[in-house]
Biopython code that builds the backbone (N, CA, C, O; Angstrom):
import numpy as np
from Bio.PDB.StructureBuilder import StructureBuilder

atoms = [
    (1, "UNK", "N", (18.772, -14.347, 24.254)),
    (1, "UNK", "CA", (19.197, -15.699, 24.540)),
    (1, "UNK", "C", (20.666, -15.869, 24.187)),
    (1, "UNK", "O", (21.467, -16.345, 24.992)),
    (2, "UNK", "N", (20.896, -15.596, 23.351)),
    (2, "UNK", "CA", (22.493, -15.539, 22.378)),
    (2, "UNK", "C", (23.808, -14.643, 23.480)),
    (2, "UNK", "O", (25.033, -14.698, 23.586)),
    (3, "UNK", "N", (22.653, -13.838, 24.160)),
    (3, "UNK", "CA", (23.626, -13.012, 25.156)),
    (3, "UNK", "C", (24.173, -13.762, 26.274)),
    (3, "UNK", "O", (25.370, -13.882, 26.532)),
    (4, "UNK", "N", (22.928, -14.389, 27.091)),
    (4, "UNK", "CA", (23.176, -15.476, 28.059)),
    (4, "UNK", "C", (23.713, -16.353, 27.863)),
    (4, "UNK", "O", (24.499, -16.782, 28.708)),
    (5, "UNK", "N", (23.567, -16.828, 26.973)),
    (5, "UNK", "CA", (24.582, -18.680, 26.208)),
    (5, "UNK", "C", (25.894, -18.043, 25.953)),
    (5, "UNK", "O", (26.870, -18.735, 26.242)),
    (6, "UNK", "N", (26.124, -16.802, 25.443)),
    (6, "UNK", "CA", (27.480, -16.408, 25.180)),
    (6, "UNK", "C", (28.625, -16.290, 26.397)),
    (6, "UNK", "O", (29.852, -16.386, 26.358)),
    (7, "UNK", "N", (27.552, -16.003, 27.656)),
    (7, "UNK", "CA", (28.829, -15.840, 28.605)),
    (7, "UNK", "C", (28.937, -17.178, 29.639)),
    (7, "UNK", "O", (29.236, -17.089, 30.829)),
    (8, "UNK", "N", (28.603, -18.540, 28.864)),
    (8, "UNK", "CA", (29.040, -19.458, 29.269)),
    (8, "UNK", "C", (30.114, -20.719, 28.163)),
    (8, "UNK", "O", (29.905, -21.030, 26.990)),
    (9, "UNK", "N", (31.005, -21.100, 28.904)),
    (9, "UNK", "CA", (31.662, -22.121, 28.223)),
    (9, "UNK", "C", (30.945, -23.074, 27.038)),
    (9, "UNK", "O", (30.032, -22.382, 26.587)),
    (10, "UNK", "N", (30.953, -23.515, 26.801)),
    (10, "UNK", "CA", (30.085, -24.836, 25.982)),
    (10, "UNK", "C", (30.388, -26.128, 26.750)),
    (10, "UNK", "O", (29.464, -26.903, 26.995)),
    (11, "UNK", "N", (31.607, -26.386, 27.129)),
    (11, "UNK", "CA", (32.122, -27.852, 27.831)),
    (11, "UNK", "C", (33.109, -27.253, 28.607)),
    (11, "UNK", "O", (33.347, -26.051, 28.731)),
    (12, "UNK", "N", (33.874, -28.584, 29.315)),
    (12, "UNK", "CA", (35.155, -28.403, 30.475)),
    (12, "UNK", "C", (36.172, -28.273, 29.772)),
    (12, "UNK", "O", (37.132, -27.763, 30.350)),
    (13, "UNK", "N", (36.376, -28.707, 28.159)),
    (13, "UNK", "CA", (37.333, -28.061, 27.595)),
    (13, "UNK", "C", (37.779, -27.221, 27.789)),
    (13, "UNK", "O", (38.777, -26.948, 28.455)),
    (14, "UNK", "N", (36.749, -26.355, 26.937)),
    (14, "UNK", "CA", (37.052, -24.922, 27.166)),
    (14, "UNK", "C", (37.500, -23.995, 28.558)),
    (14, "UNK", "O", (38.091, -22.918, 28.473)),
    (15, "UNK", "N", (37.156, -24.544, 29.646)),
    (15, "UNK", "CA", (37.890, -23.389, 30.946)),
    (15, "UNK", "C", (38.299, -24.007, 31.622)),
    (15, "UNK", "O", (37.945, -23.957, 32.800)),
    (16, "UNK", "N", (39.489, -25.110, 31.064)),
    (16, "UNK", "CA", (40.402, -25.741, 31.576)),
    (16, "UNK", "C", (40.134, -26.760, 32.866)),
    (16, "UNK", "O", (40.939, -27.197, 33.688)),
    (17, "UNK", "N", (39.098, -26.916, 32.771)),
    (17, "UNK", "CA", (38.701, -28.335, 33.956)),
    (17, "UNK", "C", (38.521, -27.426, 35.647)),
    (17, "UNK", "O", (38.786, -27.707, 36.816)),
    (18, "UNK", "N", (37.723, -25.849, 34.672)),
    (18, "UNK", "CA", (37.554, -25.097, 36.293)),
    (18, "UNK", "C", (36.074, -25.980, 36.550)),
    (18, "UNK", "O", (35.665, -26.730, 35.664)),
    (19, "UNK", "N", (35.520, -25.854, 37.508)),
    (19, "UNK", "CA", (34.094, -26.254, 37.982)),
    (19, "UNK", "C", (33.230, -24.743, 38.077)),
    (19, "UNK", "O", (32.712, -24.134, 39.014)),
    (20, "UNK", "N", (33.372, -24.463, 36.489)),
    (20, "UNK", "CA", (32.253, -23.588, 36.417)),
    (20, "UNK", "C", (31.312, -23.705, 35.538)),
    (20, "UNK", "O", (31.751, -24.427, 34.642)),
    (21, "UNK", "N", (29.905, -23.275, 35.242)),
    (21, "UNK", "CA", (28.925, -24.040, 35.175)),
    (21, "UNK", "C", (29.063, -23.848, 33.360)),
    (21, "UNK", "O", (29.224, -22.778, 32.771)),
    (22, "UNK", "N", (28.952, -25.114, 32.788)),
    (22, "UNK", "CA", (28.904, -24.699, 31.560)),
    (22, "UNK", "C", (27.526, -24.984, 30.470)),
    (22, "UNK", "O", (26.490, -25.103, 31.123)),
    (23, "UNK", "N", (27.320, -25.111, 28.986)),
    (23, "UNK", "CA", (25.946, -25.254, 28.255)),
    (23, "UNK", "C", (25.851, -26.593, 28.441)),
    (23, "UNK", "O", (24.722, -27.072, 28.547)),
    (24, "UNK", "N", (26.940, -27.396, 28.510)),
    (24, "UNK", "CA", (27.205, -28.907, 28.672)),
    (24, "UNK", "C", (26.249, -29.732, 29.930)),
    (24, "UNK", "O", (25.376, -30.598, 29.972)),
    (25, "UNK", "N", (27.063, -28.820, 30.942)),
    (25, "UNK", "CA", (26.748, -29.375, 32.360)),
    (25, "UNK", "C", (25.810, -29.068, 32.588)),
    (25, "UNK", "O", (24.872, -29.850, 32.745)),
    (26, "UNK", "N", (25.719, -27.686, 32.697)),
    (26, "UNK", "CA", (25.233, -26.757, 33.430)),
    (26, "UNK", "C", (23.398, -26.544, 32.758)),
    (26, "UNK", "O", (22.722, -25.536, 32.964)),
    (27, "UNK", "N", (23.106, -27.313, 32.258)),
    (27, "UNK", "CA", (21.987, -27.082, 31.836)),
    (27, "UNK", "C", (20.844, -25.823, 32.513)),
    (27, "UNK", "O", (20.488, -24.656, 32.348)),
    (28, "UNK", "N", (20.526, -27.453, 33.664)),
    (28, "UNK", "CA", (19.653, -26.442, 34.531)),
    (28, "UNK", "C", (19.714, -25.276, 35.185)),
    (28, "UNK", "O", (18.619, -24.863, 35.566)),
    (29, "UNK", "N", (20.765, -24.526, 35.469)),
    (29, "UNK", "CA", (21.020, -23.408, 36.121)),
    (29, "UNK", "C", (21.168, -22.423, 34.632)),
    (29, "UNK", "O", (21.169, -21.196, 34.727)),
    (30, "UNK", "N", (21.261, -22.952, 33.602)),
    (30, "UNK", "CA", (21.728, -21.977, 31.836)),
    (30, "UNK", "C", (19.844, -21.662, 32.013)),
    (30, "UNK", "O", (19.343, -20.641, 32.485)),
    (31, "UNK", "N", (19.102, -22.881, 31.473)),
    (31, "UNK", "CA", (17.615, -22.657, 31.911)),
    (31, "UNK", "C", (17.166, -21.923, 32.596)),
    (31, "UNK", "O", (16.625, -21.049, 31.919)),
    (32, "UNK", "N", (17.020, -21.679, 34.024)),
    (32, "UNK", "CA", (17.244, -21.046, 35.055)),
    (32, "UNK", "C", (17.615, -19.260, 34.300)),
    (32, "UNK", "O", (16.656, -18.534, 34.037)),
    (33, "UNK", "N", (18.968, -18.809, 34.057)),
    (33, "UNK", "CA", (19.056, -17.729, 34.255)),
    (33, "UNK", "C", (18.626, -17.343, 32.844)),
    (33, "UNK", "O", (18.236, -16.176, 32.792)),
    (34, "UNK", "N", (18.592, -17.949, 31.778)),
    (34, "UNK", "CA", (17.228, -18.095, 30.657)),
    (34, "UNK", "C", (16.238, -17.518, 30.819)),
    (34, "UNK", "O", (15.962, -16.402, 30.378)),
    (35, "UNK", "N", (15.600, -18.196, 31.459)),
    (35, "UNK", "CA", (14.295, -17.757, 32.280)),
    (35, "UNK", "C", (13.864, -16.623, 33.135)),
    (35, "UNK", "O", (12.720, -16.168, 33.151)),
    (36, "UNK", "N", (15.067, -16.116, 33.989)),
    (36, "UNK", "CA", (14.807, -14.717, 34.728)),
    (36, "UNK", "C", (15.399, -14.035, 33.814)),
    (36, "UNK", "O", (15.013, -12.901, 34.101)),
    (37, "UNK", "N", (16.018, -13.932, 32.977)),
    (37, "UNK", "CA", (16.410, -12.813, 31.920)),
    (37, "UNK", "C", (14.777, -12.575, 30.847)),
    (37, "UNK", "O", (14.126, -11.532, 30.806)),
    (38, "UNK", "N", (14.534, -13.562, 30.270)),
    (38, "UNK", "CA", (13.366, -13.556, 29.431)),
    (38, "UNK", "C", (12.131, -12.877, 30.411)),
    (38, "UNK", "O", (11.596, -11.842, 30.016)),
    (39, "UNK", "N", (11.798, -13.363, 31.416)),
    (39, "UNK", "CA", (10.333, -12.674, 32.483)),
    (39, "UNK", "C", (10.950, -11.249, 32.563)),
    (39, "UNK", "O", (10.204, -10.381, 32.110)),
    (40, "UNK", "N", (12.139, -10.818, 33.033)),
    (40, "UNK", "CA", (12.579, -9.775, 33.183)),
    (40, "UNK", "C", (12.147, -8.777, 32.004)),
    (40, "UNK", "O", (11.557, -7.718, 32.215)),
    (41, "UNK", "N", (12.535, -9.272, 30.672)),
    (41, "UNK", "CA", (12.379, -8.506, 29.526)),
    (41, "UNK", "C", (11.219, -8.493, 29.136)),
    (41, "UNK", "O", (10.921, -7.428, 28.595)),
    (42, "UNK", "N", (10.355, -9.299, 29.185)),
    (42, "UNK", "CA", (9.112, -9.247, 28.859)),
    (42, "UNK", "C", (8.114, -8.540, 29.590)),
    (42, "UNK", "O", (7.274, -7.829, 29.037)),
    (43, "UNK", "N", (8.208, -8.771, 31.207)),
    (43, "UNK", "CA", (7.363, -7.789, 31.825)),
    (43, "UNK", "C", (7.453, -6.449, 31.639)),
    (43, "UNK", "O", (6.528, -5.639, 31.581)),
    (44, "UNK", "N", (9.119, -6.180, 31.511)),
    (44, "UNK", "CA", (9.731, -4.811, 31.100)),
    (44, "UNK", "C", (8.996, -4.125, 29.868)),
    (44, "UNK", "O", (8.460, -3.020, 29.794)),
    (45, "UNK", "N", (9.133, -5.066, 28.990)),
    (45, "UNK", "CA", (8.277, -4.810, 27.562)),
    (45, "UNK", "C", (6.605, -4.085, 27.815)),
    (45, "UNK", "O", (6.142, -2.951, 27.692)),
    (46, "UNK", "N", (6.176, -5.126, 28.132)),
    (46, "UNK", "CA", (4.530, -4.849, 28.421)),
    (46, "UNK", "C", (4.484, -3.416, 29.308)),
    (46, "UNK", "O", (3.806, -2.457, 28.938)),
    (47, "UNK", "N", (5.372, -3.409, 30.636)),
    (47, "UNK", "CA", (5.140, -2.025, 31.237)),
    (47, "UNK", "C", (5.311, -0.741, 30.774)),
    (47, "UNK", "O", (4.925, 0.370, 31.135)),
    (48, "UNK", "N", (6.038, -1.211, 29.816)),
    (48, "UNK", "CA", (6.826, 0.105, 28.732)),
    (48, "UNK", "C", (5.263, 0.525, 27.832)),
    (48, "UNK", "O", (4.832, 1.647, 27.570)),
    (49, "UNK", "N", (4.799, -0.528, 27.581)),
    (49, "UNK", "CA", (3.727, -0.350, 26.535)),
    (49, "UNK", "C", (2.305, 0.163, 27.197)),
    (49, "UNK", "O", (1.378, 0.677, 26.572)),
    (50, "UNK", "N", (2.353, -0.078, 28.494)),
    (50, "UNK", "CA", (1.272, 0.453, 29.335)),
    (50, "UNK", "C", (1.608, 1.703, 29.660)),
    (50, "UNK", "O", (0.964, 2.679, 29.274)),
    (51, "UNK", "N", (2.870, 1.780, 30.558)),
    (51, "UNK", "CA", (3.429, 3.234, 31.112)),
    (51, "UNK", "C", (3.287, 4.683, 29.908)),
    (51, "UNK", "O", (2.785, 5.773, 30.185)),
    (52, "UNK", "N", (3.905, 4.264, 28.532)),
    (52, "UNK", "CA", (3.824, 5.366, 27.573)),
    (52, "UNK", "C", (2.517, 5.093, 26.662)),
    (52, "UNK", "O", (2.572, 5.398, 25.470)),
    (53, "UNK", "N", (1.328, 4.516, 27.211)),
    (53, "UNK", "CA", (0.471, 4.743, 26.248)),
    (53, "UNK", "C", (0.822, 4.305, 24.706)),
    (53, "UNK", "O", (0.457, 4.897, 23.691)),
    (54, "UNK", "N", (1.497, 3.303, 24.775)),
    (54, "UNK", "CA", (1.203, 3.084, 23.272)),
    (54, "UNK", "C", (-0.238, 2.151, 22.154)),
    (54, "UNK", "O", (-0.806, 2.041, 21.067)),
    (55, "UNK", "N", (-0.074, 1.601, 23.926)),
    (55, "UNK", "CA", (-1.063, 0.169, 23.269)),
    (55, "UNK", "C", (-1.533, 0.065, 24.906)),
    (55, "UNK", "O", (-0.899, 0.320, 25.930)),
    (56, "UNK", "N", (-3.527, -0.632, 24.608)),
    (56, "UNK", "CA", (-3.975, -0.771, 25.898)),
    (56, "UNK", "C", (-3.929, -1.864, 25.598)),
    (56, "UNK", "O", (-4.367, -1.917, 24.449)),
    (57, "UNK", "N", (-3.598, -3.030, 26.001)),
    (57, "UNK", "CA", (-3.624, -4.163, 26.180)),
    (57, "UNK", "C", (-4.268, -5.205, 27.644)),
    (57, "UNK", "O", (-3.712, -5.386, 28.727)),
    (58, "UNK", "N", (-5.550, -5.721, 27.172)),
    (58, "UNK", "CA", (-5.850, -6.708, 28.448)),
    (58, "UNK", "C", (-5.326, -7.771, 28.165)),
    (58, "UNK", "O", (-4.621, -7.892, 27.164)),
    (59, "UNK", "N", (-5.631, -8.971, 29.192)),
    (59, "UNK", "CA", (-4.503, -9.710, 29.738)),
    (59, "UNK", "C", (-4.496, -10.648, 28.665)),
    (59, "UNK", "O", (-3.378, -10.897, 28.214)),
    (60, "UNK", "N", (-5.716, -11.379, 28.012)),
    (60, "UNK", "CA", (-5.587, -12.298, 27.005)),
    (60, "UNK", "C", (-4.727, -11.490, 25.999)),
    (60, "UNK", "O", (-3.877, -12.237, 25.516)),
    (61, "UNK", "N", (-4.664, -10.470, 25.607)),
    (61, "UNK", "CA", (-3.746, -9.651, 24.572)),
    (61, "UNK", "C", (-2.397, -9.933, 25.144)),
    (61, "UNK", "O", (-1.670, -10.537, 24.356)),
    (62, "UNK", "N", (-1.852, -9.650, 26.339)),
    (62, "UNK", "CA", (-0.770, -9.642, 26.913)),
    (62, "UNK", "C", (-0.054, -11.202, 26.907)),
    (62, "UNK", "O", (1.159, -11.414, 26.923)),
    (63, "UNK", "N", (-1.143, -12.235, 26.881)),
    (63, "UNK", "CA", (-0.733, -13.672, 26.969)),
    (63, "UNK", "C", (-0.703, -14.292, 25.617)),
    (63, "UNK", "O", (-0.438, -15.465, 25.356)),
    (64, "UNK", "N", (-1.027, -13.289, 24.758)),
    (64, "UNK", "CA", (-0.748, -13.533, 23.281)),
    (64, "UNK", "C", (0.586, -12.680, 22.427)),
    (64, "UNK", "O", (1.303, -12.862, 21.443)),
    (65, "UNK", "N", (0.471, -12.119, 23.019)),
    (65, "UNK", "CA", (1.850, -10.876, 22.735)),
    (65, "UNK", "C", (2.944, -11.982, 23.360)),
    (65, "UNK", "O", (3.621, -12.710, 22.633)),
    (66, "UNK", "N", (3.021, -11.992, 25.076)),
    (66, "UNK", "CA", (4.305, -13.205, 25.272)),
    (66, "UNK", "C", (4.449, -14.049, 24.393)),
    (66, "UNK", "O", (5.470, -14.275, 23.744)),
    (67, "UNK", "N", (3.198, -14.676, 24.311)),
    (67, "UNK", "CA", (3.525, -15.964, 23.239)),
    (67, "UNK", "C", (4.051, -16.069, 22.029)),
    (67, "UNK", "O", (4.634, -17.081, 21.641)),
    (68, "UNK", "N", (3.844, -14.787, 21.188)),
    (68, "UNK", "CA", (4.131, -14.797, 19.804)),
    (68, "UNK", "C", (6.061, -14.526, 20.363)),
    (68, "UNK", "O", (7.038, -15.207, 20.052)),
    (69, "UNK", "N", (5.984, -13.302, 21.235)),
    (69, "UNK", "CA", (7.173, -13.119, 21.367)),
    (69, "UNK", "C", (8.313, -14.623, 21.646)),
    (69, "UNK", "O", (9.268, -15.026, 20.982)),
    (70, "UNK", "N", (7.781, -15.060, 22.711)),
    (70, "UNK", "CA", (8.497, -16.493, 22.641)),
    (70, "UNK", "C", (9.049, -17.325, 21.360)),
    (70, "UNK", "O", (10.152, -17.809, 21.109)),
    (71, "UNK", "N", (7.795, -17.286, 20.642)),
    (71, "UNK", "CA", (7.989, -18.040, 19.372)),
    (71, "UNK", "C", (8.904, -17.550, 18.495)),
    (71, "UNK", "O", (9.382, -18.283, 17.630)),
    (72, "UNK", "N", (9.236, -16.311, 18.613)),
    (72, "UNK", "CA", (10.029, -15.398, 17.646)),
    (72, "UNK", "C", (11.322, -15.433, 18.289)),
    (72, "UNK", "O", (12.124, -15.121, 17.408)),
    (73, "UNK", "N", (12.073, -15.698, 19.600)),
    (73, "UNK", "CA", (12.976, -15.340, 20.543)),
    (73, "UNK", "C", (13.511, -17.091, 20.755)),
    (73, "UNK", "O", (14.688, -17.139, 21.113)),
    (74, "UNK", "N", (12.983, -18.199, 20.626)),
    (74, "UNK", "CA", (12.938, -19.554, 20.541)),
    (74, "UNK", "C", (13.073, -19.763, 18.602)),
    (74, "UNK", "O", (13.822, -20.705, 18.345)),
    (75, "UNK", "N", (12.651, -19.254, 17.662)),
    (75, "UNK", "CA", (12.871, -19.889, 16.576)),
    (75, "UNK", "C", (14.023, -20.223, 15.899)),
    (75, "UNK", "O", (14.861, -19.549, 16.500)),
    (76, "UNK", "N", (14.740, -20.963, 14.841)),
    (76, "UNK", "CA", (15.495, -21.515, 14.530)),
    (76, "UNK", "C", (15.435, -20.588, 13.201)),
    (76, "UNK", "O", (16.566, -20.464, 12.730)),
    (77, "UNK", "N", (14.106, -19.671, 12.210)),
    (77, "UNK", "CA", (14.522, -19.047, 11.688)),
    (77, "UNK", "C", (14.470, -17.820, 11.754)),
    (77, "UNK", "O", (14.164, -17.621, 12.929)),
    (78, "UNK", "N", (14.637, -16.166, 10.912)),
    (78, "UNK", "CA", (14.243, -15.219, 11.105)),
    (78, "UNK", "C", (12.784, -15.055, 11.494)),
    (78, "UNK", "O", (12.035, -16.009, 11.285)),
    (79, "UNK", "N", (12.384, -14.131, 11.948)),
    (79, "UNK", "CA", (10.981, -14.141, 12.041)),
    (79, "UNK", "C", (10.659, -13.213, 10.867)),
    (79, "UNK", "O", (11.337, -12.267, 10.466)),
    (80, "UNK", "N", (8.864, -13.910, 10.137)),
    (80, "UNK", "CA", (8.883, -13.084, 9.162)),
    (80, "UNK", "C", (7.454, -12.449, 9.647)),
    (80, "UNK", "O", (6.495, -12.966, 10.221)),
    (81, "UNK", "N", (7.786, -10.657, 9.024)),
    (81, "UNK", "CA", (6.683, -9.917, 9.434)),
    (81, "UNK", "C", (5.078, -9.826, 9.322)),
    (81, "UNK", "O", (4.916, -9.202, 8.273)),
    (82, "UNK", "N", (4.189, -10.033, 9.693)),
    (82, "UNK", "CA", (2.528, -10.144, 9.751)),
    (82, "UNK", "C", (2.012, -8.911, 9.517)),
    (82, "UNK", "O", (2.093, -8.196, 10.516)),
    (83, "UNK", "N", (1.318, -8.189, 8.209)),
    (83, "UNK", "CA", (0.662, -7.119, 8.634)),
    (83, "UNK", "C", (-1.039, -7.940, 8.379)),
    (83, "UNK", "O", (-1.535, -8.659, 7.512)),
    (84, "UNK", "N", (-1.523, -7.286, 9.771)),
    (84, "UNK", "CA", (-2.886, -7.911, 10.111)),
    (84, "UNK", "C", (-3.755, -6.442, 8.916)),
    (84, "UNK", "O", (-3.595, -5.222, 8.879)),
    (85, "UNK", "N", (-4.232, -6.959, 8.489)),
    (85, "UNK", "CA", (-5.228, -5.904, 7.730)),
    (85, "UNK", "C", (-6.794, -5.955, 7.958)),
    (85, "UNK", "O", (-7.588, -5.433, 7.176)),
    (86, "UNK", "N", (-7.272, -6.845, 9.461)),
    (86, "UNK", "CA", (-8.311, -6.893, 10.411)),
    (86, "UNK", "C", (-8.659, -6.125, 11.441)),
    (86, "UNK", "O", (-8.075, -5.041, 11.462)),
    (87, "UNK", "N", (-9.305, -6.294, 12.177)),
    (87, "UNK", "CA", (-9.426, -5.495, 13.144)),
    (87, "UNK", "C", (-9.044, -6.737, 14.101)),
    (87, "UNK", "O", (-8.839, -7.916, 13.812)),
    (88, "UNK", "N", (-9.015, -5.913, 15.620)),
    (88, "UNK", "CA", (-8.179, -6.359, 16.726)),
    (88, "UNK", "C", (-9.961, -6.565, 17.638)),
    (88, "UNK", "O", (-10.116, -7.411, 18.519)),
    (89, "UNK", "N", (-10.676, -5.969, 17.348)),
    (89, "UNK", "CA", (-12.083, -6.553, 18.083)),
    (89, "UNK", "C", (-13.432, -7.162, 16.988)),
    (89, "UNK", "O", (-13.836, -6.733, 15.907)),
    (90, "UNK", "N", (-13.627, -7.686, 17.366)),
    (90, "UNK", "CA", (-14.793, -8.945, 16.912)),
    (90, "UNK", "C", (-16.381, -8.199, 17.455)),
    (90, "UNK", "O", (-17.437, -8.810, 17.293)),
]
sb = StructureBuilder()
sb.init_structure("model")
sb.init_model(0)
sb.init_chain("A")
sb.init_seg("    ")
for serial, (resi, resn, name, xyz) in enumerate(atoms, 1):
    if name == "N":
        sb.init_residue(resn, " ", resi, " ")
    sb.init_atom(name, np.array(xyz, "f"), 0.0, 1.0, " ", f" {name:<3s}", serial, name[0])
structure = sb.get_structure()
């Protein structure tokens, strides 16, 4: 996220009153490429984890994995580490 927000202005201050899209203005299109960067990385993620066998994951696993990931990639603090000392089936 920090990568994408970085290669935009913050306001019209900053790039001299060009009409290019900034965090200010430009919300919806910052959202926008937000969004295809994050699906991008995440599907990337999961295929990586299917393709090399690390982890079999079905889809409720996969829609819990995004989610935590979100929460960790959206938070305001570090994320702190979980070791589960359960099992993963019921």
């Amino acid at each position: 996220m920090r990568e994408v927000a970085g290669g935009y202005a913050y306001d019209d201050n900053e790039i001299n009153q060009t009409n290019e899209i900034t965090l200010r203005s430009g919300g919806n299109s910052v959202n926008q490429h937000l969004e295809r960067e994050l699906n991008e990385r995440l599907q990337m993620a999961l295929n990586k984890l299917s393709k090399e066998n690390i982890v079999d994951l079905d889809d409720d696993k996969k829609a819990a994995m995004v989610s935590n990931l979100l929460v960790v990639l959206c938070a305001d603090e570090a994320a702190q580490p979980v070791v589960n000392t359960g099992t993963l089936h019921q």
